[in-house]
BALUM-44557 format. One record per residue (C-alpha): residue number from 1; z, y, x; residue in one letter. Coordinates in Angstrom, 2 decimals. Layout:
N
 seq       Z       Y       X type
 NUM       Z       Y       X    a
...
***
This chain:
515
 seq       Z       Y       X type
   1  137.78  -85.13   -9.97    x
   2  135.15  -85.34   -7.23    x
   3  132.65  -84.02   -8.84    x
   4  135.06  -81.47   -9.73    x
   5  136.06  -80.64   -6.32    x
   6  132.24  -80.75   -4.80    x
   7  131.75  -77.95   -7.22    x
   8  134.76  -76.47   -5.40    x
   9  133.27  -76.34   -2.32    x
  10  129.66  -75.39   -3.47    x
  11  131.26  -72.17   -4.91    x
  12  133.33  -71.28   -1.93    x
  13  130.41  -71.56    0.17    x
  14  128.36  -68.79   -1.82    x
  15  131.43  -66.59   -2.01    x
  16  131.97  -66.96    1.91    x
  17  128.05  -66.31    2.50    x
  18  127.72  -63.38   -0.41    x
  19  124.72  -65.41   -2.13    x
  20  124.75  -66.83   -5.23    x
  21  123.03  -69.55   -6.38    x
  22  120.44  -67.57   -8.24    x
  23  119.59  -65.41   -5.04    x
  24  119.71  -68.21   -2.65    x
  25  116.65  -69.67   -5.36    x
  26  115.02  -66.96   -5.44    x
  27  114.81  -66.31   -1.63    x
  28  113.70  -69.77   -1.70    x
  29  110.56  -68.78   -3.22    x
  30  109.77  -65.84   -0.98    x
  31  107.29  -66.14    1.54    x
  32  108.53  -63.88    4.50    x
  33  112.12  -64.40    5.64    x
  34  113.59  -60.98    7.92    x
  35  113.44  -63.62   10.99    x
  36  110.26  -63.45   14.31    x
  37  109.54  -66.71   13.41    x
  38  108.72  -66.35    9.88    x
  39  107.20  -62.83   10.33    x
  40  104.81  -63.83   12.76    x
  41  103.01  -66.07   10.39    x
  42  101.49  -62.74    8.65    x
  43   98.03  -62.15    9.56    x
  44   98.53  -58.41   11.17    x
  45   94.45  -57.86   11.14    x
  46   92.66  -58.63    8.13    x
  47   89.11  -58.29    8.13    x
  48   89.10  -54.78    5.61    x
  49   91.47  -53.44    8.09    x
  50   89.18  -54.40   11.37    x
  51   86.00  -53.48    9.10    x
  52   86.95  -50.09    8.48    x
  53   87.48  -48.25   11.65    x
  54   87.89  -44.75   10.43    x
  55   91.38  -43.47    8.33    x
  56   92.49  -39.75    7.98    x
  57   95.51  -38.69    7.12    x
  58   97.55  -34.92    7.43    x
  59  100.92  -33.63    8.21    x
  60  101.39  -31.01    5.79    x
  61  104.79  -30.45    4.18    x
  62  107.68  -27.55    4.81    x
  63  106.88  -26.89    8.17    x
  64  103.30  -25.81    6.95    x
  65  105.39  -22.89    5.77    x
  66  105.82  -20.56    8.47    x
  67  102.29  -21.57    9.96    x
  68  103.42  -21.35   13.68    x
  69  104.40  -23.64   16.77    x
  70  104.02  -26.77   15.53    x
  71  105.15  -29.46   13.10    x
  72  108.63  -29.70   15.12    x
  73  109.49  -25.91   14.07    x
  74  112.50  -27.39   11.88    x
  75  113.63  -28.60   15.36    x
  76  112.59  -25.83   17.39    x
  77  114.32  -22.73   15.20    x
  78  117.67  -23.83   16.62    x
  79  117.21  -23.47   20.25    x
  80  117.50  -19.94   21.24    x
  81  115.18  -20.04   24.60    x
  82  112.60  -21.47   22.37    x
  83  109.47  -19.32   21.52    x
  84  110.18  -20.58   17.77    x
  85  113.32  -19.61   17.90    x
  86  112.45  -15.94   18.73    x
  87  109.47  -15.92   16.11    x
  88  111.92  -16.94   13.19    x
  89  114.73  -14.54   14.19    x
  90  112.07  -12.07   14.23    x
  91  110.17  -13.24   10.85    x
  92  113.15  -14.53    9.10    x
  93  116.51  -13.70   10.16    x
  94  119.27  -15.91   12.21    x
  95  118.49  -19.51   11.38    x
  96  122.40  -19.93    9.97    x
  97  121.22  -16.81    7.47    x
  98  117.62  -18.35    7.01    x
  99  117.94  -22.24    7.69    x
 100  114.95  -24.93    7.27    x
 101  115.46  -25.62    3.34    x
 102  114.89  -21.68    2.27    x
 103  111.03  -22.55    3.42    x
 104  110.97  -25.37    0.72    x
 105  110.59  -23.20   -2.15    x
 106  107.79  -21.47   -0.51    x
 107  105.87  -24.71   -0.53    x
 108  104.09  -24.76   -3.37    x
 109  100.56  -26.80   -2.76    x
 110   99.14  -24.77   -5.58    x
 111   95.82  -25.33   -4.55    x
 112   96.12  -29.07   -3.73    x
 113   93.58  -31.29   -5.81    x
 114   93.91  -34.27   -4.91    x
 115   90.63  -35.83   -6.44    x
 116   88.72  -33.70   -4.80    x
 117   90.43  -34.62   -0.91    x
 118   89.61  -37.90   -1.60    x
 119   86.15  -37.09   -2.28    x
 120   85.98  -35.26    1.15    x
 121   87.31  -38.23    2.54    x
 122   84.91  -40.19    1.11    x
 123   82.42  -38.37    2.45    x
 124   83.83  -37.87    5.62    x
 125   83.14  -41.71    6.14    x
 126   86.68  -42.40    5.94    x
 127   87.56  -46.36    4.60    x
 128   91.87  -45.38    4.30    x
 129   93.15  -42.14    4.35    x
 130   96.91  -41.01    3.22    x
 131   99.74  -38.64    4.62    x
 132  102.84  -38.30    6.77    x
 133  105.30  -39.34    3.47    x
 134  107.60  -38.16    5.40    x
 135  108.27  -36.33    8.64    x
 136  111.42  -36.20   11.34    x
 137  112.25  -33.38    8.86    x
 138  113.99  -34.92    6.06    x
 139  111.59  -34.32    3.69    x
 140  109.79  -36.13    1.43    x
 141  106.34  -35.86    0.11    x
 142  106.71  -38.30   -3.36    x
 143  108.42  -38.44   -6.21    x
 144  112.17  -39.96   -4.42    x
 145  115.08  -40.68   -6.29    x
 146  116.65  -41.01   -2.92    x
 147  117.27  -37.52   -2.15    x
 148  116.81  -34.39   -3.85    x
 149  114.64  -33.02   -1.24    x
 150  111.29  -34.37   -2.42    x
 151  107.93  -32.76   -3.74    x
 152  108.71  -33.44   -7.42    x
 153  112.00  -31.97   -7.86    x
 154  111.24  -29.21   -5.65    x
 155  108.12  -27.07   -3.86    x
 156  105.40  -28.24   -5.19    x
 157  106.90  -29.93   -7.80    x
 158  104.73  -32.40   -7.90    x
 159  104.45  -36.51   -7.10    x
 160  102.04  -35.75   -4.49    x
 161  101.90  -39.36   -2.68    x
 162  101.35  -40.72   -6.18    x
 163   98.54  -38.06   -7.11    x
 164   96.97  -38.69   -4.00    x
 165   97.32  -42.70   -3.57    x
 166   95.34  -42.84   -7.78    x
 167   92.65  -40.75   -6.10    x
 168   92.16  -42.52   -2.90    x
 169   91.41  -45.64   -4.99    x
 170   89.57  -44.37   -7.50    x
 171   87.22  -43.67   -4.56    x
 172   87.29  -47.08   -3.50    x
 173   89.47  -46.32   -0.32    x
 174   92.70  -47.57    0.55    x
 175   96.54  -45.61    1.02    x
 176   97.81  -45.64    4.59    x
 177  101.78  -44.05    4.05    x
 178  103.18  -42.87    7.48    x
 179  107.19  -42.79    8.42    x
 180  108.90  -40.54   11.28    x
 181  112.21  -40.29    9.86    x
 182  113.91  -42.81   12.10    x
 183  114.71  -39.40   13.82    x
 184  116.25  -37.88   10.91    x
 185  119.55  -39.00   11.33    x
 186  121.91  -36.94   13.19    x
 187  122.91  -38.46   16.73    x
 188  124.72  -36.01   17.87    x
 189  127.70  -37.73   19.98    x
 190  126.88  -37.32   23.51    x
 191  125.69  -33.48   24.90    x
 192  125.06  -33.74   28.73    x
 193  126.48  -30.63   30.58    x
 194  123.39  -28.04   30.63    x
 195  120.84  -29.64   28.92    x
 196  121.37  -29.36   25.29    x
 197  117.87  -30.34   23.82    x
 198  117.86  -33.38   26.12    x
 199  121.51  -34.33   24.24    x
 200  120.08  -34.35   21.01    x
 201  116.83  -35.88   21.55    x
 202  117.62  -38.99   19.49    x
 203  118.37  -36.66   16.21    x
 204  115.74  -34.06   14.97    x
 205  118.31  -31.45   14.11    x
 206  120.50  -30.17   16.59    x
 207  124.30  -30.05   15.44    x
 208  125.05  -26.49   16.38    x
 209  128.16  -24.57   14.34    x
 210  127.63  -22.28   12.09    x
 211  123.58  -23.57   11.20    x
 212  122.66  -25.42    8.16    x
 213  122.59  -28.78    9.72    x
 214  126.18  -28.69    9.85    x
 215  126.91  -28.05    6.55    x
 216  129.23  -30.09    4.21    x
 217  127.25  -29.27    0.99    x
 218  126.26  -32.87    0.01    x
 219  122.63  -31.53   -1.29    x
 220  122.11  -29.95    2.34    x
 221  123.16  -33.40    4.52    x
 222  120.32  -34.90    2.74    x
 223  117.68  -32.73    4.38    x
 224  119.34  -32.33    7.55    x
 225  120.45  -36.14    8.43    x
 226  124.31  -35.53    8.18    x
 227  125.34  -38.33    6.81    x
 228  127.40  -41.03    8.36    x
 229  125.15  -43.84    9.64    x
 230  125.48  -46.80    7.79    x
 231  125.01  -45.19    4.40    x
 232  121.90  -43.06    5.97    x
 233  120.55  -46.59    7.36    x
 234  120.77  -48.09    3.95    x
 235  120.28  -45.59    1.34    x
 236  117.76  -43.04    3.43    x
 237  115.62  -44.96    5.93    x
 238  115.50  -48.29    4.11    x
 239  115.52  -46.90    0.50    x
 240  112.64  -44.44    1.15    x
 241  110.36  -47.18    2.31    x
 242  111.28  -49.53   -0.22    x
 243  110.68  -46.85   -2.55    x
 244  107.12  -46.19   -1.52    x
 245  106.38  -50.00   -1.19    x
 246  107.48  -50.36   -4.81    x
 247  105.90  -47.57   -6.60    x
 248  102.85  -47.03   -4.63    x
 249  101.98  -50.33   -3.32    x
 250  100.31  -48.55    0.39    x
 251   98.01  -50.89    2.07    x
 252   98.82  -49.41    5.61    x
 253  102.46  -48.85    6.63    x
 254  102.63  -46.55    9.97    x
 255  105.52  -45.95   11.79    x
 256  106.00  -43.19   14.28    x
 257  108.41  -42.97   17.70    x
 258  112.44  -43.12   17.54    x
 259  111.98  -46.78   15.33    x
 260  113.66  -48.60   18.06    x
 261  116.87  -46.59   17.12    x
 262  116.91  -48.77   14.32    x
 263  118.42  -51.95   14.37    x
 264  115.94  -54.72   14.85    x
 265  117.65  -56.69   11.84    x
 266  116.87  -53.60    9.86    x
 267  113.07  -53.75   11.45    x
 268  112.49  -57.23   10.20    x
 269  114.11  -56.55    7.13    x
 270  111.82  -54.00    5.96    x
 271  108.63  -56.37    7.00    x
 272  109.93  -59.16    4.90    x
 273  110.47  -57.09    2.01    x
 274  107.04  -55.28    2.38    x
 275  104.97  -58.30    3.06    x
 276  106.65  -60.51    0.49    x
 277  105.88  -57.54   -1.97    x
 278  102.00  -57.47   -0.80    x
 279  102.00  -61.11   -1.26    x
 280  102.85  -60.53   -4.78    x
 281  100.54  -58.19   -5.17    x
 282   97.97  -60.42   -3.80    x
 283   97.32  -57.83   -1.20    x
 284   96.54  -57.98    3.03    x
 285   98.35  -55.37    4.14    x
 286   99.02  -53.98    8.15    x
 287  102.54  -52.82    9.95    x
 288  101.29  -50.33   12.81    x
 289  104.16  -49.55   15.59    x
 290  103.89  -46.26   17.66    x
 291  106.50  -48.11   20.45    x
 292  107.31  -51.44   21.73    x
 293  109.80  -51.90   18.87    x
 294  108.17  -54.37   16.53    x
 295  106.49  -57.64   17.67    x
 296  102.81  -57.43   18.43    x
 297  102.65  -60.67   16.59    x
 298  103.10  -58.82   13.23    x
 299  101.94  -55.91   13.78    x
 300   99.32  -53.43   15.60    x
 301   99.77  -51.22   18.21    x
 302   98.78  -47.03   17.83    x
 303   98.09  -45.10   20.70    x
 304   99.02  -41.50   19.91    x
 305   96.14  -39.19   21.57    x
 306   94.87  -41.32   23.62    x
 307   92.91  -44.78   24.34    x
 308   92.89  -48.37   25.68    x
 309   90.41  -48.44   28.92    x
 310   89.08  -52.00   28.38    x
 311   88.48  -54.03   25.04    x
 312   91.72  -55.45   23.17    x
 313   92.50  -58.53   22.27    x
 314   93.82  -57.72   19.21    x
 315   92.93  -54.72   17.08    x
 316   94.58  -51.65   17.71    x
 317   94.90  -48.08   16.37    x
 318   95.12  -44.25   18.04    x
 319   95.52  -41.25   15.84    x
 320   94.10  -38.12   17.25    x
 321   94.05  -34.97   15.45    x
 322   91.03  -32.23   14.43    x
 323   92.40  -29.58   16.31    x
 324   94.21  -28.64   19.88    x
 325   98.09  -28.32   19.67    x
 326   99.73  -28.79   16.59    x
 327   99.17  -31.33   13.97    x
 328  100.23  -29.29   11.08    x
 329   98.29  -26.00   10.36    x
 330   99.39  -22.93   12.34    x
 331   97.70  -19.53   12.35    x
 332   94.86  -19.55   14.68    x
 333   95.01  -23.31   14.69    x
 334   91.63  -24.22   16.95    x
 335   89.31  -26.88   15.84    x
 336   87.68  -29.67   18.03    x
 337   83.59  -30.04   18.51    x
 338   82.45  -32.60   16.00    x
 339   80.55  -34.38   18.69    x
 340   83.99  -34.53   20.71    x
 341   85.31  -36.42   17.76    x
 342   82.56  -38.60   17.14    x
 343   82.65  -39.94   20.87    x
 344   86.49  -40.90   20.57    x
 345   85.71  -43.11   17.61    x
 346   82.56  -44.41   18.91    x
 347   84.79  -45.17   22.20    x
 348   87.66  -46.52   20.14    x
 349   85.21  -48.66   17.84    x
 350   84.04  -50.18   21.05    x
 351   86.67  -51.83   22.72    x
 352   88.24  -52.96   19.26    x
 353   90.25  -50.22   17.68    x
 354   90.16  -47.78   14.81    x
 355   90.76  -44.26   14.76    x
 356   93.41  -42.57   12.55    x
 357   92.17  -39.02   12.39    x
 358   94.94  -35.75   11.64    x
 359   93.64  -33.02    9.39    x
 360   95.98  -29.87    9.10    x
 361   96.40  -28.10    5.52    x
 362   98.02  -25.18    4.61    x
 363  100.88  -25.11    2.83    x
 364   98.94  -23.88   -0.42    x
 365   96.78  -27.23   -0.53    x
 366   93.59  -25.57    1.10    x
 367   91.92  -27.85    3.47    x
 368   90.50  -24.76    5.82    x
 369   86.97  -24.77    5.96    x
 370   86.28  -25.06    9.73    x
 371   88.07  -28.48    9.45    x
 372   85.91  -29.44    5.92    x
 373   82.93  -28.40    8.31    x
 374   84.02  -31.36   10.98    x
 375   85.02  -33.82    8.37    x
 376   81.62  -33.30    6.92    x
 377   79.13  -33.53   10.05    x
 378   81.30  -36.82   11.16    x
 379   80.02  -38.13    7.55    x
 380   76.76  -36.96    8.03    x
 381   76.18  -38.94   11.35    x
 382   78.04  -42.07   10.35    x
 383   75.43  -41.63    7.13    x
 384   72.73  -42.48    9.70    x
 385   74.72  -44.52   12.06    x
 386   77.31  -46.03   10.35    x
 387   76.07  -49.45   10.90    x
 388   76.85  -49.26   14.30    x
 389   80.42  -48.84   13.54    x
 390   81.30  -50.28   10.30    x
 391   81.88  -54.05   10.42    x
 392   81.26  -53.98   14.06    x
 393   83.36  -56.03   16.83    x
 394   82.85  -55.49   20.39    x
 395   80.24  -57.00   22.80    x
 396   80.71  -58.62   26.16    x
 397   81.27  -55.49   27.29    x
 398   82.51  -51.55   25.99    x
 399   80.00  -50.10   27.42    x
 400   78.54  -48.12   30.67    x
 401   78.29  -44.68   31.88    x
 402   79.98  -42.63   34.82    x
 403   83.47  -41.64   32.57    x
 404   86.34  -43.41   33.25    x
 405   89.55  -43.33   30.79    x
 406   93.54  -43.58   32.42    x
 407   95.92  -46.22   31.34    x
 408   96.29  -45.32   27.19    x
 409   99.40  -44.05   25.68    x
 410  101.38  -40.72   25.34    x
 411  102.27  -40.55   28.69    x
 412   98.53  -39.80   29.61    x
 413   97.38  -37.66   26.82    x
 414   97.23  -34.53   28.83    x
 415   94.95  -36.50   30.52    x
 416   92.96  -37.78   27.59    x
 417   93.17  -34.43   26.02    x
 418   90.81  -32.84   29.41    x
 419   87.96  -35.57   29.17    x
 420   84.60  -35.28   27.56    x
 421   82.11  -37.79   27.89    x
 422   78.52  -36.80   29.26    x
 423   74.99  -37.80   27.88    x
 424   75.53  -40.56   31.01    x
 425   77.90  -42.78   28.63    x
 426   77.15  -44.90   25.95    x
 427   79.10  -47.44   24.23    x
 428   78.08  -51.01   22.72    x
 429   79.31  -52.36   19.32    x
 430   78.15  -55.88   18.07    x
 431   77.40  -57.58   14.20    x
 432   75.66  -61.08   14.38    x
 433   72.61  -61.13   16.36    x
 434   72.50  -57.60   16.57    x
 435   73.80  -55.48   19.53    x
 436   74.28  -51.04   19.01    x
 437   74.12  -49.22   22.41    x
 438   75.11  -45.52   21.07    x
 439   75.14  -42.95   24.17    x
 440   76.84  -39.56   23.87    x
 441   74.60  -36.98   23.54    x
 442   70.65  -36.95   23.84    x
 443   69.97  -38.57   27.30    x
 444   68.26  -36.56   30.01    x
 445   64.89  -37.87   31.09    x
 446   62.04  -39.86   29.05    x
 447   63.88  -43.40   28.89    x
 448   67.07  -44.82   29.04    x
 449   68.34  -48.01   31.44    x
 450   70.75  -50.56   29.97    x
 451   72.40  -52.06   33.07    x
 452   74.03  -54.89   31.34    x
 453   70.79  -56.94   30.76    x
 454   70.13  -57.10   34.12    x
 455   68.90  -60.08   36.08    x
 456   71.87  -61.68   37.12    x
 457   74.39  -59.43   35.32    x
 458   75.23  -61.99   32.61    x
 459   74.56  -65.61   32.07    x
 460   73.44  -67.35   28.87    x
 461   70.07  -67.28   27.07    x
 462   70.05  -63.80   24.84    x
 463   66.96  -62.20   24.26    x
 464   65.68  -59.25   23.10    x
 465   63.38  -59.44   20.11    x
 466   63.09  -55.52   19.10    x
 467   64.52  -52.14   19.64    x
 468   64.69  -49.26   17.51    x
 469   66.58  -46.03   17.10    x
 470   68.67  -45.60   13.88    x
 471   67.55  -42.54   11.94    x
 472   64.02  -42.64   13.54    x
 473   61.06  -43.77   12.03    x
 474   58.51  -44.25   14.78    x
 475   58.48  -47.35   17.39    x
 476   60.42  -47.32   20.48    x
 477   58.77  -48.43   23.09    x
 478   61.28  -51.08   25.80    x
 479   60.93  -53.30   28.29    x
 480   62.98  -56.11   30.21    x
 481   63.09  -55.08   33.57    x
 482   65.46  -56.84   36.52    x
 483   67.49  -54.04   36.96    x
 484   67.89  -53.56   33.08    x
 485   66.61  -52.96   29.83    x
 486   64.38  -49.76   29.89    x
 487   64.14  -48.02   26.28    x
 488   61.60  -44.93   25.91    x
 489   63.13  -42.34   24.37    x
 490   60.83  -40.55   21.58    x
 491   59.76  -36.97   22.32    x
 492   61.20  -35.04   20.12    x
 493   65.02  -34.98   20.14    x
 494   67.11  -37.16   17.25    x
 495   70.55  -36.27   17.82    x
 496   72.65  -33.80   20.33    x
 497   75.68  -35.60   19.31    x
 498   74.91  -38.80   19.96    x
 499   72.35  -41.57   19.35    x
 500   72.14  -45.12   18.24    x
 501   69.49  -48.07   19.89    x
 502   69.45  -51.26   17.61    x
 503   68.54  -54.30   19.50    x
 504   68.01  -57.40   17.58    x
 505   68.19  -60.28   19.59    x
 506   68.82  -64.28   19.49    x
 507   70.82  -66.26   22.03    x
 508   74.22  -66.41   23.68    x
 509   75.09  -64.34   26.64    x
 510   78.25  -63.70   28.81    x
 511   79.19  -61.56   31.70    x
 512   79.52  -63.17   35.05    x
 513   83.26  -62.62   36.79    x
 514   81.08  -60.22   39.54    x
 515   79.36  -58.57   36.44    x
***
């Protein structure tokens, strides 16, 4: 009877919590519980991840369609004093005649090839590349069972994450998959008085009568967030990633603003299920946050267009895109300098971070060939020069020159956006017993001064043993002076982008506090 009765109880206890025995087992055997205490026992850096330093990725999807504004034209089509706004109405017709999905059969990606993207990758110099899966927009750029509003069942008609993610890795390179669609969900309760945009800033489509995002057709809430929140929260933002994690196994999950609008139950809940899932895989995986809304202690931090102005602590990411403007390919879309774009990540490398770099197809899969031409000279001078970013970690210090960078985050990317480094700066990356000085540009003059060896600058017992200049045959002449290291720069000129001393030395050195 009392065995009887303990069984009793036992029972009642799993109906009461909603586990069964089997489930409570099998979370028994999991690794990563949806708590901070348990999460914060993942390793958020691995080495591959801190190794690699350079990822690309695109936004490409529907909005590539009408080629104009920006990646927010889904948004942007609605509001009538909004220079979008009058293009479509022009172009296309009242956006409640001509809403967001009619552009999805026009995206077709008939040119896309996605072997031969991940070969320009590759040569690009690129370690993990991947895409926006999906954007604020709805839509999704695999093959979802989630909604109907995917690449396989329409546009394209093609699994183009999937495509993509067997290429990457047959070149060796790892899958970064990036999320914005915490935005997707309509939050549309409160309007203030005059200042409509600002009321629906927390949803991507504005609820205006009479436009598609107010529809009832069940296929068109899908795309357009209209569904109540609960089921969205479950079946849409949580289903999508799961469905990604489990069919295409990415090794880089990135999440963009608006995640805090999730419930931070829900926010641990995905980690645990991702990293339990790379733990069966037998996989290191990273969790990179765009806000303050997941614990540093689990994840990295990104800094969208712009930089940190002193070495992290911890490894850290910024993704920065090809062009000015948009980050999906408009007409006239305008291309940054390669050297511009080689100094960020040469900046970025330095004081521990990694760059995520945008590229901007068109909607027919072309790659435009001014951006090929960047992609390319960047692999081209990290052919020479890699070594002094690959596998690097930062010195005692970033580096010197006269350029100073604000406070990094979005808040200061106007800011970021306006600076260009001179010939002046250089930057120092570290492996072993070998220090990289790489300064911007071919410096003016016949030698160089490193300011950081100079007597009384540092204390410790590092010594220089040799100097040379990577891609550069002949011997570079130095010397250990007290006001620096003097290099001798050869006569003929290497590199206008930017250059790369080698200095093998031996010892142990540290900046003084007045250094």
């Amino acid at each position: 009877m009392k065995r009887l009765l303990s069984i009793v109880i036992i029972l009642e206890f799993f109906i009461i919590t909603g586990c069964s025995p089997e489930k409570k087992a099998e979370e028994a055997k999991l690794r990563y519980t949806p708590d901070y205490a348990s999460l914060a026992k993942h390793n958020q850096q691995p080495d591959w991840f801190q190794d690699a330093k350079l990822g690309i990725y695109f936004h490409w999807g529907v909005y590539s369609v009408p080629a104009f504004g920006n990646e927010w034209y889904p948004r942007r089509m609605h509001f009538e004093d909004d220079i979008v706004y009058k293009h479509h109405l022009k172009k296309y017709g009242h956006p409640s005649e001509f809403g967001y999905h009619d552009f999805v059969p026009m995206f077709k990606a008939e040119n896309f090839n996605a072997e031969e993207w991940a070969e320009l990758f590759k040569k690009t110099g690129a370690r993990f590349a991947g895409l926006v899966a999906e954007h604020h927009d709805g839509y999704s750029m695999w093959a979802s069972k989630k909604t109907p509003w995917n690449t396989m069942e329409t546009g394209p008609m093609r699994d183009i994450t999937g495509e993509l993610g067997k290429a990457l890795r047959a070149q060796d390179m790892k899958l970064i998959t990036t999320f914005h669609h915490a935005k997707h969900l309509q939050r549309h309760d409160s309007i203030p008085e005059g200042n409509r945009k600002q009321g629906y800033r927390n949803s991507h489509y504005p609820f205006f009568a009479g436009m598609p995002p107010t529809s009832n057709d069940e296929k068109l809430k899908y795309l357009y967030g209209n569904i109540p929140e609960e089921q969205w929260m479950e079946e849409v933002w949580m289903g999508k990633l799961k469905e990604v994690i489990d069919n295409y196994q990415p090794d880089i999950m990135w999440f963009d603003s608006w995640l805090d609008q999730i419930p931070e139950q829900k926010r641990y809940e995905y980690a645990a299920y991702y990293l339990n899932k790379a733990d069966e895989w037998g996989k290191e995986v990273v969790i990179i946050r765009k806000q303050e809304d997941l614990p540093l202690e689990f994840s990295l931090n990104d800094l969208e267009k712009s930089r940190m102005n002193k070495t992290g602590e911890q490894s850290w990411m910024t993704d920065e895109t090809i062009s000015y403007g948009s980050w999906c390919y408009t007409e006239n879309l305008r291309i940054k300098p390669t050297k511009d774009l080689i100094h960020v990540l040469v900046d970025i490398v330095s004081k521990n971070g990694v760059l995520l770099l945008n590229i901007s197809p068109m909607a027919n899969g072309t790659i435009p060939e001014d951006q090929q031409t960047v992609l390319l000279e960047i692999g081209e001078w990290l052919n020479t020069n890699g070594e002094a970013i690959y596998e690097t970690r930062p010195w005692i210090t970033f580096g010197e020159g006269p350029t100073k960078e604000p406070d990094g985050h979005f808040k200061n990317h106007n800011a970021f956006s306006k600076l260009v480094y001179s010939n002046k700066d250089m930057r120092y990356t570290s492996k072993g017993n070998t220090v990289y000085a790489t300064f911007f540009g071919w410096p003016d003059g016949k030698s160089v001064l490193l300011e950081t060896f100079a007597k009384g600058a540092t204390s410790g017992d590092l010594k220089v043993n040799n100097v040379s200049l990577l891609g550069y045959e002949g011997e570079i002449k130095w010397e250990m002076k007290d006001n620096g290291l003097e290099i001798s720069l050869p006569e003929k000129t290497i590199n206008k982008m930017a250059i790369v001393f080698k200095l093998d030395t031996e010892g142990s050195v540290q900046l003084k506090e007045n250094g």
